[in-house]
C-alpha positions as CSV (number, residue, x, y, z in Angstrom):
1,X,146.1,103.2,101.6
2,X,149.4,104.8,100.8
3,X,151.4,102.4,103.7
4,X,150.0,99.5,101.1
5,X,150.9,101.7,97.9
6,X,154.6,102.1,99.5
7,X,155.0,98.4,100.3
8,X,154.5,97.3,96.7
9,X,156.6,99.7,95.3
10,X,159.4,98.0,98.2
11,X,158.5,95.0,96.7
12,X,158.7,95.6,93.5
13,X,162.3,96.7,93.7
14,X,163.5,94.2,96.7
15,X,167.3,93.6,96.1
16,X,168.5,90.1,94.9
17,X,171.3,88.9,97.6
18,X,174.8,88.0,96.4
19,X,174.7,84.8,97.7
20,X,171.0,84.3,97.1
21,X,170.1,80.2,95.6
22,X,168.4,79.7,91.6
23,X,165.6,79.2,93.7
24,X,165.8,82.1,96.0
25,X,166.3,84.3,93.0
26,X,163.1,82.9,91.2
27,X,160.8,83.6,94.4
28,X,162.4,87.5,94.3
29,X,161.5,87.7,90.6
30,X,158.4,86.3,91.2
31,X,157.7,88.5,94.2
32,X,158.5,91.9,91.6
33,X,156.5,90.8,89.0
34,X,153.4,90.4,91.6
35,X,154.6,93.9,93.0
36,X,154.2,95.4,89.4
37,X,150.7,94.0,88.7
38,X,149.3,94.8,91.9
39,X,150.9,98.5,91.7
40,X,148.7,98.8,88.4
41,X,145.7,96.9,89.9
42,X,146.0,99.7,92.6
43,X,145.8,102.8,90.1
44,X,142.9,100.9,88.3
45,X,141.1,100.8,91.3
46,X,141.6,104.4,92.5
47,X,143.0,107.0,90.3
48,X,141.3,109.4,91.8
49,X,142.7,109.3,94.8
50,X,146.4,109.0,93.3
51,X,145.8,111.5,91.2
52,X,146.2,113.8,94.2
53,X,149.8,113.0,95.1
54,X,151.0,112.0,91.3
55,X,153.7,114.7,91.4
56,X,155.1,112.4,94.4
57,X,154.6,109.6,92.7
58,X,156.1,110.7,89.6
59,X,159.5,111.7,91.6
60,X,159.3,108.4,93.6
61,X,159.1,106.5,90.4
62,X,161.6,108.8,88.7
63,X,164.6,108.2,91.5
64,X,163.6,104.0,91.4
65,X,164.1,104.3,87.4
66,X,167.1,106.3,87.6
67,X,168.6,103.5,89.7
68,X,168.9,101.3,87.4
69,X,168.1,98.6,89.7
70,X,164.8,97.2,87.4
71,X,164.1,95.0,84.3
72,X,162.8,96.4,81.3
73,X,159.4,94.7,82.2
74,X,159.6,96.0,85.5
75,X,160.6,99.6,84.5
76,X,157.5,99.6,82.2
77,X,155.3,98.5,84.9
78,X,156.1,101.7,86.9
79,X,155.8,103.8,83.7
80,X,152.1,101.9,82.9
81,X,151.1,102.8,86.8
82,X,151.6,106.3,86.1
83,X,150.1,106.2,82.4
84,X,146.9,105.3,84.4
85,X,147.1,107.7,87.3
């Protein structure tokens, strides 16, 4: 459960590439946005168990933020996962 829970948090922060194509860019944002739903489809679906590692999760989320590497949207996806943890 928590290999799944780490691979949409990857994909929700996957790097755009210099030299990426308009279109290649569009599939990455696209790929993010999904990552941010399904990382709050995940703490609707179990709290309870996330509740038992949300000082992780709050760290984890804490050093993705501080990178500045996220949209506003995206930033307040991670901030509405842990609202509902």
């Amino acid at each position: 459960m928590f290999k799944v829970l780490e691979k949409v948090m990857e994909s929700c922060t996957f790097d755009y590439p210099v030299d990426a194509t308009d279109d290649e860019r569009e599939l990455i944002r696209d790929l993010r946005t999904s990552g941010g739903t399904e990382l709050n489809r995940l703490a609707y679906l179990m709290p309870e168990s996330l509740k038992d590692i949300l000082s992780e999760l709050e760290a984890a989320i804490a050093s993705i933020l501080s990178s500045k590497k996220l949209s506003d949207h995206e930033a307040v996806a991670f901030k509405s996962f842990l609202l509902v943890v």
